[in-house]
N, C-alpha and C positions, 0 to 999 in steps of 0.2 A: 359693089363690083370691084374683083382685085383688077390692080395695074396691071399695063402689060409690062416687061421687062425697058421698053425703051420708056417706058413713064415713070417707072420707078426710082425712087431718089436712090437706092443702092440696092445691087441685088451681086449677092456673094455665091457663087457656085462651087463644091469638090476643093475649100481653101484648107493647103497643106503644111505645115510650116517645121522644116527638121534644121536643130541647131547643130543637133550631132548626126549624122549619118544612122539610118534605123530606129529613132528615135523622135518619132513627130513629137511636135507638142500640141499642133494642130490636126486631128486628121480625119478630114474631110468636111468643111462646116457649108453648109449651107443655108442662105439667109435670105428673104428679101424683106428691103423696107419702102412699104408702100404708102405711109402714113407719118404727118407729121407728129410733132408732141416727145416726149421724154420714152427713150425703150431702155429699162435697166437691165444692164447684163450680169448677173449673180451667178458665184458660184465659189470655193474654195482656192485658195494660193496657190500658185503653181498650174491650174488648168487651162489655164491660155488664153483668159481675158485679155490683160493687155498685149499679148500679142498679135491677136485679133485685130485690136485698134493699131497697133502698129503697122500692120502688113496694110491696113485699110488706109493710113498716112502714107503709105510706104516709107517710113523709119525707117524698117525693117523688110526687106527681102522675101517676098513668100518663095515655097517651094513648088509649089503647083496649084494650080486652080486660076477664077476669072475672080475680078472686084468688075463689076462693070458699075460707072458711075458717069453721069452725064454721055451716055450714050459713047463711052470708051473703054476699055480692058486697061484699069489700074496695072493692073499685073506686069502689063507689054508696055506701058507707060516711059519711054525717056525723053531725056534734055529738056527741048522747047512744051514737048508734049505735058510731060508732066509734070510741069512750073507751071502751065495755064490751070491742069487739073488740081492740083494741091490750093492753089489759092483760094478754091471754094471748098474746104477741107476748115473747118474752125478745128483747133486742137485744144484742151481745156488740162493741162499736166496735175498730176497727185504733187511734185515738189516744186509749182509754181513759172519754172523756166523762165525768168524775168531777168532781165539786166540790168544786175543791180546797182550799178554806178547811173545809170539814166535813169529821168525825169518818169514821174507815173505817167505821163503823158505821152511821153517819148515812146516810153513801152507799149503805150497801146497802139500808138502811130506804125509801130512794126509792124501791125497789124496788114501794110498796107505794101511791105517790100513787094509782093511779089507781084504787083502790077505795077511795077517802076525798073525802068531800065536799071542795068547795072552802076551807070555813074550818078544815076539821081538818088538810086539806095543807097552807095556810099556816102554819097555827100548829105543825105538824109532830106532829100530838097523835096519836102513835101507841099501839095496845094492847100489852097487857103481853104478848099472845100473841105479836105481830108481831113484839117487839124479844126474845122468846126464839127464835123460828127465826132470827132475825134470825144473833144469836150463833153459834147452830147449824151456819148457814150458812157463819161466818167459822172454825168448826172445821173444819168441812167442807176449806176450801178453805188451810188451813194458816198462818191468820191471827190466830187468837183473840187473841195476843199484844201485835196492831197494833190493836185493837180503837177506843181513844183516839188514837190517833194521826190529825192531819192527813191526809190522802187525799198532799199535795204532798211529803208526807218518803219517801214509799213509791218503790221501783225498780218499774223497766217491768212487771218481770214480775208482781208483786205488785200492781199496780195492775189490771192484766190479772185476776187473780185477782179483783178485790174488784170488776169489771166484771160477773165470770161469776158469781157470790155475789147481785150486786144484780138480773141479769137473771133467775135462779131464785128470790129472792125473791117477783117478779111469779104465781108458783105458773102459770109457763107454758104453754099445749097446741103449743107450736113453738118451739125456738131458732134465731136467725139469727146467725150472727160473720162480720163484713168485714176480711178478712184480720187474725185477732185472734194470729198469730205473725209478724210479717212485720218486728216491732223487737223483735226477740227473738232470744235465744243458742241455739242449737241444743239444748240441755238443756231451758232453760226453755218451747222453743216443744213439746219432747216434752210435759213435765206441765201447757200449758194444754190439748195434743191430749186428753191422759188425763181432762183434767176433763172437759170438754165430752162424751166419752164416757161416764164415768159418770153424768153426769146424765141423759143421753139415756137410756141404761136405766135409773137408777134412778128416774125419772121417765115412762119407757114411750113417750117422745118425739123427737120428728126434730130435730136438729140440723146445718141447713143452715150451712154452713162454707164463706166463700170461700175461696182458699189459692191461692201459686204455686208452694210446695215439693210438687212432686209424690212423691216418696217419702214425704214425711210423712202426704200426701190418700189413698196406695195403703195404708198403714200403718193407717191406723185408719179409712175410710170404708168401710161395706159396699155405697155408691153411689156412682158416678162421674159426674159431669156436667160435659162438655167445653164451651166455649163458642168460638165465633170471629166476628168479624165481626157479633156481637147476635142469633147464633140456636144455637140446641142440635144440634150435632153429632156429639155422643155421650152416651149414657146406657146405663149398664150396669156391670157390676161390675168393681173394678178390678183384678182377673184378665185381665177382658176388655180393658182399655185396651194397643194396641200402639203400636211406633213410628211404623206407620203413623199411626194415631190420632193421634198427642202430635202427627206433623210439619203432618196436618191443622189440630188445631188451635192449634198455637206459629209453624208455617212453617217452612221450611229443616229440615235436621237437624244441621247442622254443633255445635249446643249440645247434644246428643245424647252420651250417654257412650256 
């Protein structure tokens, strides 16, 4: 039985997003996510994946439509309002976002700014609770080791890692990753797919995933959402995705094995 909208962990309505006047890049998506697990969103450069996840962050400004998420309209979201909203927002970056002068630890503790008044996130005056999951987290994710260590001595992957550590630290209700395998070794992009899956179940949570490795997105998503040209052209299980589909939304088929 589908959710209803107020049950839903996200339900995106008519989202429009014009950078230039006349010129959406988004127009009109509509989405709901009623299920936990990993949903990858596929589709070609330029058609509005990540700004999808951006307007979904609110990074980025939409131009019209609802995000409604814990029973609010992201869209209409300011100040107090949407710093409580965002905290349960995990963000998973393509180039990492880490601070590279701070401790792998430290980084992942940011995890944590946006339920800390403003003079306690300055001063970084974190609880003893926060900095033992904190740790936890860096087990978690096969780091404990690097714990001291600068964030800038760490490889791609490993930084990737201590991105997904920091965004689960936020103790989540939705993860987003913009294409968080896409500088990464074919090995490595396998065990950040595995993290991101276990957290979605171990945490009961949807894990929206941009990706252009389609075999990786059919490999571990129990949702498929095609995009081309700034609108949703396929959703459905990735069983269900054909060549027809992929040519829909890539074009041509000659890249087609």
């Amino acid at each position: 039985m589908a959710m209803s909208s107020a049950q839903a962990f996200l339900e995106i309505k008519g989202l429009k997003k014009e950078y230039v006047s006349g010129n959406p890049i988004l127009k009109g998506i509509d989405i709901t996510i009623t299920e936990p697990g990993i949903i990858a969103i596929i589709g070609p450069s330029g058609t509005g994946k990540s700004t999808l996840l951006r307007c979904i962050n609110r990074l980025i400004e939409p131009t019209a439509g609802q995000i409604m998420f814990d029973q609010a309209d992201l869209c209409d979201a300011r100040g107090g309002e949407l710093r409580k909203l965002r905290r349960h927002v995990g963000m998973v970056f393509q180039e990492y976002n880490l601070v590279e002068r701070l401790s792998v630890i430290e980084n992942v503790l940011t995890g944590r700014l946006g339920y800390m008044s403003a003079w306690r996130a300055w001063r970084r005056n974190f609880s003893q609770q926060d900095i033992n999951i904190a740790f936890e987290l860096l087990d978690a994710v096969g780091l404990s080791e690097h714990a001291t260590q600068r964030a800038d001595s760490l490889s791609g992957g490993q930084r990737q890692r201590v991105g997904i550590a920091r965004a689960v630290m936020q103790d989540p209700r939705i993860l987003l990753a913009d294409e968080p395998t896409s500088s990464l070794d074919p090995k490595t992009a396998v065990e950040i797919m595995e993290l991101l899956e276990r957290f979605a179940q171990e945490k009961n949570i949807p894990a929206l995933v941009n990706i252009h490795d389609v075999t990786l997105a059919r490999r571990f998503a129990r949702r498929m959402i095609g995009m081309a040209g700034g609108k949703v052209v396929y959703d459905g299980s990735p069983e269900g995705i054909s060549d027809a589909h992929l040519k829909l939304i890539y074009g041509g088929e000659s890249w087609l094995a």
